[in-house]
C-alpha positions in Angstrom: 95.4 46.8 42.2 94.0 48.1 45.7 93.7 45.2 48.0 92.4 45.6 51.6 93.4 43.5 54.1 92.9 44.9 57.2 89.5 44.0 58.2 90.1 43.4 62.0 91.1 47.1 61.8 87.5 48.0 60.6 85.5 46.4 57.8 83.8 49.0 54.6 79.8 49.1 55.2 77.7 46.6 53.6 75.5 48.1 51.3 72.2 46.6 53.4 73.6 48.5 56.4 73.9 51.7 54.5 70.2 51.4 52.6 68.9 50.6 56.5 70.7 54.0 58.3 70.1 56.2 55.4 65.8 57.1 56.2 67.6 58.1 60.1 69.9 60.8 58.2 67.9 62.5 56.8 64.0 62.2 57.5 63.7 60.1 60.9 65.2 62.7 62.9 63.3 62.6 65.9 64.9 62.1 69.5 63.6 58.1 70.8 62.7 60.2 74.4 60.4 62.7 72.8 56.3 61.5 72.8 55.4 63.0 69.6 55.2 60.9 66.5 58.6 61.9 65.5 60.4 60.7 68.7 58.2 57.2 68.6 59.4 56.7 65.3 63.0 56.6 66.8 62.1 54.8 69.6 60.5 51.8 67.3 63.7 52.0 65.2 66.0 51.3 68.4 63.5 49.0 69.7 63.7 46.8 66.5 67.8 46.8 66.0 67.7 46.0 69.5 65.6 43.0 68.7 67.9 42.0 66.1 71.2 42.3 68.2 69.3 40.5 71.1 68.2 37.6 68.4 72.0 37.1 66.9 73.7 36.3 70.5 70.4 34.1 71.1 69.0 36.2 74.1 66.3 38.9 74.9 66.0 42.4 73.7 66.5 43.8 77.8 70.2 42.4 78.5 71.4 44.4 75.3 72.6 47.7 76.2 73.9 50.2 73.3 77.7 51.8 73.7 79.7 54.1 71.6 81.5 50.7 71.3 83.8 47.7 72.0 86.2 49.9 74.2 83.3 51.5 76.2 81.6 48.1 76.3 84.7 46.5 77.9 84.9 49.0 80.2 81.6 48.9 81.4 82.1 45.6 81.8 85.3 45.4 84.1 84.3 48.5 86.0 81.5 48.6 86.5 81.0 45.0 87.9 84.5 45.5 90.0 82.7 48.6 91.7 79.7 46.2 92.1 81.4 43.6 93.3 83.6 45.5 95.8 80.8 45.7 98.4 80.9 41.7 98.8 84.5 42.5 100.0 85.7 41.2 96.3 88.4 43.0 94.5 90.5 40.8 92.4 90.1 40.6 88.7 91.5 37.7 86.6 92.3 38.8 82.9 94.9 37.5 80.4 98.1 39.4 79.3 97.4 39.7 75.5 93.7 41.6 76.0 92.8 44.5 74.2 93.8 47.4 75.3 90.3 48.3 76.4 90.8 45.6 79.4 94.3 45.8 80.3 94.2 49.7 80.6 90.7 49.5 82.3 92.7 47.1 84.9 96.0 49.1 85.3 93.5 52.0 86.0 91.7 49.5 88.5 95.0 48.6 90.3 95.9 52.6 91.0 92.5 51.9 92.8 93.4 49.3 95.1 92.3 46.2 92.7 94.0 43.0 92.7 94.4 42.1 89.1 95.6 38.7 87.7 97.7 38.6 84.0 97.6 35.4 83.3 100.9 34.2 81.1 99.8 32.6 77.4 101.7 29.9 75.7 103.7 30.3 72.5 100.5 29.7 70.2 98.7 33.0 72.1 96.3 30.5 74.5 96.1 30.1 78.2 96.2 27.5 80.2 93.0 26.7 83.0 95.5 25.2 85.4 96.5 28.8 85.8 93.0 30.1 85.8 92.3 27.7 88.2 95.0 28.5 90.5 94.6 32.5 90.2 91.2 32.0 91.7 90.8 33.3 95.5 87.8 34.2 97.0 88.1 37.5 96.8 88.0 36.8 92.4 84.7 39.5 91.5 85.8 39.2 87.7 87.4 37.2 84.5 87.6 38.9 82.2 89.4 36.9 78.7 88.9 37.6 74.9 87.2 35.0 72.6 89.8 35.3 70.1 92.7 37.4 69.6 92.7 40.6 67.6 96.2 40.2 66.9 97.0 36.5 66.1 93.2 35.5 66.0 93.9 32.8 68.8 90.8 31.4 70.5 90.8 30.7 73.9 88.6 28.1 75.8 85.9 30.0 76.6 83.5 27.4 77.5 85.6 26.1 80.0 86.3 29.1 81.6 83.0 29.9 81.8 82.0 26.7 83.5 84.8 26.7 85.7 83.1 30.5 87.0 80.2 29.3 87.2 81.4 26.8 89.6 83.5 29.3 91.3 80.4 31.8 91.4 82.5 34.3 89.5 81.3 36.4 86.8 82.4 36.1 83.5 83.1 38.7 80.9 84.4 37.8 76.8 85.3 40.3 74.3 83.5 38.8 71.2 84.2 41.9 69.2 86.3 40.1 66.3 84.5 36.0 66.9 81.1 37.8 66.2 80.2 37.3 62.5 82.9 34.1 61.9 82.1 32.0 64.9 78.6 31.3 66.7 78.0 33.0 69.6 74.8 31.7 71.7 74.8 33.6 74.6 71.7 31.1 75.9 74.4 28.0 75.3 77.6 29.9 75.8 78.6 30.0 80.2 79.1 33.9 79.9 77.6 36.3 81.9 79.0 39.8 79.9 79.8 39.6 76.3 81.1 42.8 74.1 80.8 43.2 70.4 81.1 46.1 68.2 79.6 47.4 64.7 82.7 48.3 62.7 84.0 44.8 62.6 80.8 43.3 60.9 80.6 45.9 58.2 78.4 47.9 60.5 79.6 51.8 61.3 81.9 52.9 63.7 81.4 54.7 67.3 78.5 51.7 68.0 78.6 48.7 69.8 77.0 46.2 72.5 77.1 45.0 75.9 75.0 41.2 77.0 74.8 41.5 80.6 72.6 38.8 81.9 69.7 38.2 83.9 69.7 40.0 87.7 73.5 41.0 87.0 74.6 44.1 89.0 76.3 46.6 87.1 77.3 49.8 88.1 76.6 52.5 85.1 80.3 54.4 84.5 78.5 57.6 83.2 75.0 59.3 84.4 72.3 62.1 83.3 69.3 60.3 81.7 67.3 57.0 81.7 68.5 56.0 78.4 69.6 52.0 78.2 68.0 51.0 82.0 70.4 53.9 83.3 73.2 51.4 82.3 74.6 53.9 79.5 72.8 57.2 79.8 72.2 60.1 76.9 70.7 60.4 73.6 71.0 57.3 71.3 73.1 57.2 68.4 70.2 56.2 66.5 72.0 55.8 63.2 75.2 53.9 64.6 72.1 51.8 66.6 70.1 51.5 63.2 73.1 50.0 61.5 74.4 47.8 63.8 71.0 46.1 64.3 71.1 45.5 60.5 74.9 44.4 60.6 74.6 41.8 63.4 71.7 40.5 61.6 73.7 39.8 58.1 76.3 38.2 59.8 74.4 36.1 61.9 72.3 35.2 59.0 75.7 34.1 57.0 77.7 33.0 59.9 78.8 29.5 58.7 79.6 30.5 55.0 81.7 33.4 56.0 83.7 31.1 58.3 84.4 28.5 55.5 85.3 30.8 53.2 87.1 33.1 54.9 88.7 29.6 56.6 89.7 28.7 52.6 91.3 32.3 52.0 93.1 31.7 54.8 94.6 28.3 54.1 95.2 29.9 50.1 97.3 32.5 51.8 99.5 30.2 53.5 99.7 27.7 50.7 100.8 30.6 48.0 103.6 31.9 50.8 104.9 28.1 50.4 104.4 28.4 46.6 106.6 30.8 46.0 109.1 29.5 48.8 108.9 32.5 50.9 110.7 32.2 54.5 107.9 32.9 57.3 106.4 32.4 60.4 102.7 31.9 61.3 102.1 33.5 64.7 99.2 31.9 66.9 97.6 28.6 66.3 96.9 26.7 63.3 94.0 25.0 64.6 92.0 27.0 67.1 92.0 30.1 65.3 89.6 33.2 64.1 89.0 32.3 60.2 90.1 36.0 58.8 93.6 36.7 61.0 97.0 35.4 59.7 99.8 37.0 61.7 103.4 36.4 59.6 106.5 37.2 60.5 109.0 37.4 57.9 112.3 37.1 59.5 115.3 39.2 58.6 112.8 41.9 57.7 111.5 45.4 59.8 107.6 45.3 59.9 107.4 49.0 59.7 109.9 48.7 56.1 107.3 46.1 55.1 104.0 48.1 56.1 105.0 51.1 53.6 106.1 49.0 50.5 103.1 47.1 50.8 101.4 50.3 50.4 102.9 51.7 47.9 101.7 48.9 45.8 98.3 49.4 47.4 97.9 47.0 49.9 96.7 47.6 53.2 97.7 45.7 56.2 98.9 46.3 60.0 101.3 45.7 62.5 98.4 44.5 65.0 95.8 46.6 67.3 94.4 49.4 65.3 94.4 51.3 68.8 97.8 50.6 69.1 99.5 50.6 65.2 100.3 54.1 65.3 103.4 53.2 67.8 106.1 51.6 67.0 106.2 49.5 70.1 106.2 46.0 69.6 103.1 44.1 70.2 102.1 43.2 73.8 100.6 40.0 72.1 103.6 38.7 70.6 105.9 40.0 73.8 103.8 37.8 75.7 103.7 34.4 73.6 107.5 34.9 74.1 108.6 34.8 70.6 112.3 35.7 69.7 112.6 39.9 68.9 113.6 38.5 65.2 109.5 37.5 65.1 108.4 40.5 66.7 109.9 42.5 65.0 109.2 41.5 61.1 105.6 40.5 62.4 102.4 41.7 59.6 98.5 41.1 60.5 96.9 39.8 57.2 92.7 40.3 58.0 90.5 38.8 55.4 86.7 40.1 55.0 83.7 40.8 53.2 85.1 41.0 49.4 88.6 39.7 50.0 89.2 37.5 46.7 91.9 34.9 46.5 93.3 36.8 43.2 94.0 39.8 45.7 95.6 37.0 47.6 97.7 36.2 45.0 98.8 39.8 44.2 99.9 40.8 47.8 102.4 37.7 47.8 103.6 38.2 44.7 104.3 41.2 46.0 105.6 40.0 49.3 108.1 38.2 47.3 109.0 41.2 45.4 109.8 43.3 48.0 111.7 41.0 50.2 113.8 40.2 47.1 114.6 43.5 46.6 115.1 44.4 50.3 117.7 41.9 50.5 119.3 42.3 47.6 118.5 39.2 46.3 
């Protein structure tokens, strides 16, 4: 059996996305700036997925702009409003310490700039507290910047109350949606946010596509240049098939928002439950409760994550030892460094992702499985 579980990695396409790219392969050719039929034909395409991105976050089609992306989102996102922001004499950023790399790296970079950046600490569970937002604040704050939920331990952090709490402060506010979009709502009209990222390849959409929201009479300062595409925000020629699809993709999972929660909410709790089943030592990293549906982080103590990764797929089971961006090292997760878990946790830690086709009998298989191994590892 080949069972896939590694969907916050990157999800297969669904076959509506494919049948909606497939006519801008091959005949729809035509560059969206050219006048000619062939061009307009483009442009109406990108015009119409950008209605359909617009209508699943709950806002208009002109505060979507089209990236190569989640990473490029995110950094047009933190730099683009610090270089904004810097002329109001504001150059301190508040983020968290378990972001994806996309943000921390973006603020590192920031800092060799002169930027004041703020990690704020997360508790054991992967969630931070607003007392220390609250006391990071200064009036030089330009940014926050902090994740819906976690990529690696599928936390969720408060993010209306950190919104409303900028708001206040008159600070803008920034959320990496990329794995909440699909399994949780996200109204951008209801939602106190004032930048939001998602990404294709994580709603079976294609890869090298994603989004940025950026909000009414928000200044942003573009990080690239050359053309007019996107209000200047993100200049060049479209990717119209990456744009075609994830118009298509955002719309499917808006569409089935609420029954892919539950049920990827019940293949989560079967998971668990069939670990316990078959008496199998294990931690659950992150928090029971306020949680992404589709990611289960376990550690298996007494066990070597990297030992674990290859049996598991020599059997045929895929799963990870966190970040895609970040899984081909064998560093130990920032994540789990941060909720200050003991280096017998980190270091037996696997990322189970659940998604589109995930059954429970593949479920069943990879803890048999989990069992097997283990048993054999330790001699047992």
């Amino acid at each position: 059996m080949n069972v896939y579980l590694d969907h916050a990695a990157t999800t297969p396409i669904h076959p509506e996305v494919r049948l909606a790219m497939l006519p801008y392969l091959e005949d729809s050719f035509g560059n969206p700036s050219s006048i000619h039929s062939f061009g307009r034909r483009a442009r109406h395409a990108i015009d119409h997925a950008r209605d359909q991105v617009a209508k699943g976050l709950n806002t208009k089609a002109n505060h979507i702009v089209f990236t190569s992306g989640g990473t490029e989102a995110d950094n047009l996102a933190v730099m683009g409003v610090a270089q904004a922001e810097r002329s109001n004499e504001k150059n301190h950023i508040i983020t968290t310490q378990i972001e994806h790399h996309a943000v921390l790296d973006t603020c590192r970079y920031l800092e060799t700039l002169g930027y004041e950046i703020t990690y704020l600490p997360v508790d054991r569970t992967g969630r931070m507290d607003l007392n220390d937002l609250k006391t990071a604040i200064t009036e030089r704050t330009a940014l926050i910047s902090i994740m819906y939920g976690n990529n690696e331990v599928g936390t969720l952090q408060p993010i209306r109350e950190i919104g409303e709490l900028a708001k206040e402060k008159g600070i803008i506010f920034h959320t990496d949606a990329v794995q909440a979009l699909g399994v949780k709502k996200l109204d951008v009209n209801d939602l106190p946010v004032d930048l939001l990222t998602i990404t294709g390849h994580k709603i079976n959409g294609p890869k090298g596509i994603g989004a940025l929201y950026i909000k009414d009479n928000l200044k942003i300062i573009p990080r690239t240049f050359g053309g007019s595409q996107e209000r200047r925000k993100r200049p060049g020629t479209e990717n119209i098939l990456g744009i075609i699809g994830l118009g298509q993709a955002v719309e499917i999972a808006v569409k089935n928002q609420e029954q892919n929660e539950q049920r990827l909410d019940e293949l989560r709790n079967h998971f668990l439950q069939a670990l316990d089943i078959h008496h199998i030592q294990y931690v659950m990293n992150g928090n029971r409760e306020l949680t992404l549906p589709h990611i289960l982080n376990i550690s298996f103590p007494g066990m070597d994550t990297e030992t674990l990764l290859m049996n598991l797929d020599m059997v045929g089971i895929a799963c990870s030892s966190g970040s895609a961006c970040t899984s081909g090292t064998l560093e130990v997760s920032h994540v789990l460094e941060a909720m200050n878990l003991s280096k017998q946790i980190t270091k037996s830690a696997v990322r189970f992702s659940l998604g589109l086709g995930t059954k429970t009998a593949e479920i069943d298989y990879t803890v048999q499985q989990i069992q097997r191994i283990m048993n054999r590892l330790q001699g047992n």
